[in-house]
C-alpha positions as CSV (number, residue, x, y, z in Angstrom):
1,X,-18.1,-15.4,-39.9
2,X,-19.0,-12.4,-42.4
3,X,-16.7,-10.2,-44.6
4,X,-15.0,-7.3,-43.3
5,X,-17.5,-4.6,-43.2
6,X,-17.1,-2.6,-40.2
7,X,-14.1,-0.6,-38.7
8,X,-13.3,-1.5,-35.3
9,X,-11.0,1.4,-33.3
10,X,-8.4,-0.2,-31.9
11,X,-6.7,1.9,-28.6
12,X,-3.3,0.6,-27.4
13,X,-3.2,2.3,-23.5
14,X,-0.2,0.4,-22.5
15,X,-0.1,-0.4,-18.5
16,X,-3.3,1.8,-17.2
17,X,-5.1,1.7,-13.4
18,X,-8.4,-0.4,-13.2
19,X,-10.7,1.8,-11.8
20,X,-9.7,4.4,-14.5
21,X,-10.3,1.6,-17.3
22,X,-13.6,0.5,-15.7
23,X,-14.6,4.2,-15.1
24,X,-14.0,5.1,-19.2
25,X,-14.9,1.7,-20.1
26,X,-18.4,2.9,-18.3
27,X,-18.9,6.3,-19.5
28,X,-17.9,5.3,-23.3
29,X,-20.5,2.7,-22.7
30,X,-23.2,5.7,-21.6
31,X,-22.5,8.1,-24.0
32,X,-22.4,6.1,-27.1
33,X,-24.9,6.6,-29.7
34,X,-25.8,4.3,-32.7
35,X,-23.0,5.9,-34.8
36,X,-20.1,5.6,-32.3
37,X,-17.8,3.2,-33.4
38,X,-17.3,0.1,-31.7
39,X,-13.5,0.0,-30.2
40,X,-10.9,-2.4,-28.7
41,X,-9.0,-1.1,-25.7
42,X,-5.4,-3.2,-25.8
43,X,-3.8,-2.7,-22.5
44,X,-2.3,-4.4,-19.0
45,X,-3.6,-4.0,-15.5
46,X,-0.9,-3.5,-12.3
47,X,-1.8,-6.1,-9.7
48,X,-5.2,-6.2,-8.8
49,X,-8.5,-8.3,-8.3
50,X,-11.8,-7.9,-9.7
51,X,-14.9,-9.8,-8.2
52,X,-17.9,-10.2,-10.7
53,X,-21.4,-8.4,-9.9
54,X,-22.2,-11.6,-8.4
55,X,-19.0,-13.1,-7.2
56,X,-18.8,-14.2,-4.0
57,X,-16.0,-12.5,-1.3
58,X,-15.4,-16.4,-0.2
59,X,-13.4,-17.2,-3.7
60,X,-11.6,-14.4,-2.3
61,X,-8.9,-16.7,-0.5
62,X,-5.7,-14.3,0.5
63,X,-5.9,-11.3,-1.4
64,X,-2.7,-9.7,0.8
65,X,-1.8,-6.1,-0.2
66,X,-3.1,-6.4,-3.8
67,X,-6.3,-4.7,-3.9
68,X,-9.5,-5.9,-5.0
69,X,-12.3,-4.4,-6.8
70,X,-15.8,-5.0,-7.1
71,X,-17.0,-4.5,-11.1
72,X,-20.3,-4.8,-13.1
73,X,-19.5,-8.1,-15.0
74,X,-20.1,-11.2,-15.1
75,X,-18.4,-14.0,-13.5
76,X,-16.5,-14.4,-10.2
77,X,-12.9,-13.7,-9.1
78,X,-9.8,-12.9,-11.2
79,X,-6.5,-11.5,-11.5
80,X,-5.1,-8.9,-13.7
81,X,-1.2,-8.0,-13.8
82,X,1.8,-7.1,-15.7
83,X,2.3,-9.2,-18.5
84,X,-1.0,-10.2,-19.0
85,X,-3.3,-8.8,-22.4
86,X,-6.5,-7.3,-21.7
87,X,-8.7,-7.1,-24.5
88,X,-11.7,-4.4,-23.7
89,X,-14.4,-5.1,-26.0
90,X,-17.0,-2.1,-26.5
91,X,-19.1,-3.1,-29.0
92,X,-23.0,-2.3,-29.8
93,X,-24.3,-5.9,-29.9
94,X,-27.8,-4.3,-31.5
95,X,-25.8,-3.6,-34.6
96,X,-24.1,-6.2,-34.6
97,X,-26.8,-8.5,-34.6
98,X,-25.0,-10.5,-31.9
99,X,-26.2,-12.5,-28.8
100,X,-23.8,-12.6,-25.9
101,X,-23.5,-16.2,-26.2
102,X,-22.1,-15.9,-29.8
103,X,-20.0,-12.8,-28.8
104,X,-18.1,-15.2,-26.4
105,X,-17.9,-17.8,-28.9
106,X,-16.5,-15.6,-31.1
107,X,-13.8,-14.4,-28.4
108,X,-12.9,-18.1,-27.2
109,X,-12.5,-18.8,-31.1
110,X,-10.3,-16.0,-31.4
111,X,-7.5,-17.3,-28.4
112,X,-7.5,-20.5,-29.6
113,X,-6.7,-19.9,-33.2
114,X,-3.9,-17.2,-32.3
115,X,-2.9,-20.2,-30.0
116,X,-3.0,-23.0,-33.3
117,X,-1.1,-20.8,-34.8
118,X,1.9,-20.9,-32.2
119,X,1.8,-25.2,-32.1
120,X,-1.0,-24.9,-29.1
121,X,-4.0,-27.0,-28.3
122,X,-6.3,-25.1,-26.5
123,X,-9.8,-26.7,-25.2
124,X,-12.9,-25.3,-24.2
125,X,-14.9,-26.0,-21.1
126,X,-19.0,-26.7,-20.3
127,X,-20.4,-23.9,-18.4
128,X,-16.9,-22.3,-17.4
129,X,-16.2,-19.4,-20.0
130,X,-12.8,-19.0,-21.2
131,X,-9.6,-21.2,-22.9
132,X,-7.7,-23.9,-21.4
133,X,-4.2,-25.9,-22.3
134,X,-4.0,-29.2,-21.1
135,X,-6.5,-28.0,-17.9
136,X,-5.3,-25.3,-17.0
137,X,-6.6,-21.8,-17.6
138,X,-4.9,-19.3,-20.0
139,X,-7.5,-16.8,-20.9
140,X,-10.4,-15.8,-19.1
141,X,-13.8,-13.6,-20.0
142,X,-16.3,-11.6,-18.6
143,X,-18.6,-9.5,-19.9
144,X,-21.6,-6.5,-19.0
145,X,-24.4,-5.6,-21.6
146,X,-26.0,-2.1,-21.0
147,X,-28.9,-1.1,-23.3
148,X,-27.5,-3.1,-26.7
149,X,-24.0,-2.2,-25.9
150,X,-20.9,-4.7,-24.3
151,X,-18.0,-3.8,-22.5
152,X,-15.2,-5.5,-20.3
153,X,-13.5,-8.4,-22.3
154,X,-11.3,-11.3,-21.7
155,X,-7.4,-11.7,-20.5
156,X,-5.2,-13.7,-21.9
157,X,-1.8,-14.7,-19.9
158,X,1.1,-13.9,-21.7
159,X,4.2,-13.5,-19.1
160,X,3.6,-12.8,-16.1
161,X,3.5,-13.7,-12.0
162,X,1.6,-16.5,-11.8
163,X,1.1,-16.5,-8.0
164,X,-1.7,-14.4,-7.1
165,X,-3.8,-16.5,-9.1
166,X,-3.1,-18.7,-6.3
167,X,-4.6,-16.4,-3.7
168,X,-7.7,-16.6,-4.5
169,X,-10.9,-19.7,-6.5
170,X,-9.6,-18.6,-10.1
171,X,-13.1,-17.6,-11.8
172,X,-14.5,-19.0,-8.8
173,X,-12.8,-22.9,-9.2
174,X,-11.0,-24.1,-6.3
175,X,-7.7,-25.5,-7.8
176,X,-8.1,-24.8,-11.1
177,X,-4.7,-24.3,-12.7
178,X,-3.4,-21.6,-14.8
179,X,-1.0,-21.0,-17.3
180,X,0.4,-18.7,-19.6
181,X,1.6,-18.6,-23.5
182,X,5.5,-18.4,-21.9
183,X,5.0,-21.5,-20.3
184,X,4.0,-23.2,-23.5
185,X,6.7,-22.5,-25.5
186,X,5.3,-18.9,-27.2
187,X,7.9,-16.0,-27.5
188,X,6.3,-13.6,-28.3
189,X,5.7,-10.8,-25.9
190,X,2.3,-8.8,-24.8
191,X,2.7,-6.2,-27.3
192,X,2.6,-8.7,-30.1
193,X,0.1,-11.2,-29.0
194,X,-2.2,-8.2,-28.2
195,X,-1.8,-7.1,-31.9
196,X,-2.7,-11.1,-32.8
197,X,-6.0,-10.9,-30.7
198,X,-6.8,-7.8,-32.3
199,X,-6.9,-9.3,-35.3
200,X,-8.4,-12.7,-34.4
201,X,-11.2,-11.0,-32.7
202,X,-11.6,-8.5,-35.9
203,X,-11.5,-11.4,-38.2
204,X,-14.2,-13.7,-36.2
205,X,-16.8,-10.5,-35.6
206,X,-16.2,-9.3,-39.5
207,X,-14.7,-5.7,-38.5
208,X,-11.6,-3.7,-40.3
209,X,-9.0,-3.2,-37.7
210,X,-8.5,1.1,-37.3
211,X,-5.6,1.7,-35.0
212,X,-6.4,5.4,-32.4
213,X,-3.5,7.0,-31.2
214,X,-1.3,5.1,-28.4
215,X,-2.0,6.5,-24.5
216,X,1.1,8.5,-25.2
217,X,0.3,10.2,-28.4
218,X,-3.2,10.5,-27.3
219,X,-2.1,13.0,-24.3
220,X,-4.5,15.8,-25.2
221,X,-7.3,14.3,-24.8
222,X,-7.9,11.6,-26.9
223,X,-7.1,8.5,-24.7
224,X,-10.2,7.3,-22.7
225,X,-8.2,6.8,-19.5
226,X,-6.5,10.3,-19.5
227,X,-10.6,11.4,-19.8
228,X,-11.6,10.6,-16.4
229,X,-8.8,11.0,-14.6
């Protein structure tokens, strides 16, 4: 881990549709240029499912009236809800001098210190990305590199409705159990933890946390979501 060098912007967009994340997530990913600043999109999803560019529609088990959506990243099937941090992660990897492998090292790093610091073991697993408690899943990743440059991010479950994770193979793992930082005895609600991650993540990648203006403030213009709407 290096010294601080590098500002990293940090967006706070509150509870914001998928497909207008993944659509700003995409076009901040195409328009960037080797001076745009890397930046950290803090938000929660409403219900909804997301099936990786190679997932397959089998781990897709009763998906009822939630809706699902088919995304460029990597992995399989997840959930994303209320209660729940999502931690967008749009970063140029080129300048960073960072493999994906490391970047997701980095981000696994970063959950389980902010859970050691809260009394929590947490565990990683071969060949299944993400951070576990006692077996059962409690953040999960999944990531998309386009010419040097990284976006989507991981989810970490904070307090929320556990049981359309039982709808569908959770990151394509039949049975696999999840849990959330509730459940273990942590507090604290999404609004905090999300500000812990930031600054885990900051801390592990060697980047000065800059704060953007909340979705709110942001209303002329500035938020990425309000953008492609």
């Amino acid at each position: 881990m290096s010294a601080p060098t590098r500002s990293l912007r940090v967006r706070r967009l509150g509870m914001a549709e998928y497909a207008a994340t993944y659509a700003a997530m995409r076009a901040f990913t195409a328009a960037r240029t080797s001076t745009t600043e890397d930046e950290l999109w803090l938000l929660e999803h409403p219900p909804v499912f997301t099936l990786g560019l190679n997932g397959k529609p089998e781990h897709l088990l009763s998906p009822g009236a939630i809706p699902v959506i088919t995304v460029d990243r990597g992995g399989q099937v997840t959930y994303h809800g209320p209660g729940q941090v999502v931690a967008y992660s749009l970063l140029d990897l080129r300048r960073l001098n960072l493999g994906v492998r490391a970047l997701v090292s980095a981000m696994e790093r970063a959950v389980l210190s902010l859970l050691a610091a809260r009394g929590v073991t947490g565990h990683l697993r071969a060949h299944a990305p993400g951070v576990y408690v006692e077996g059962a899943k409690i953040a999960a990743l999944g990531l998309r590199v386009k010419q040097g440059a990284c976006y989507h991010g991981l989810a970490l479950n904070v307090d929320m409705d556990l049981a359309p994770f039982a709808s569908i193979n959770p990151c394509g793992y039949a049975g696999l159990r999840v849990t959330q930082t509730r459940d273990l005895g942590i507090p604290q609600d999404t609004h905090t933890l999300a500000g812990e991650l930031a600054g885990a993540l900051a801390r592990e990648l060697g980047y000065t946390l800059r704060p953007a203006p909340t979705a709110r403030e942001a209303r002329c213009g500035d938020c990425p979501t309000e953008r492609v709407r």
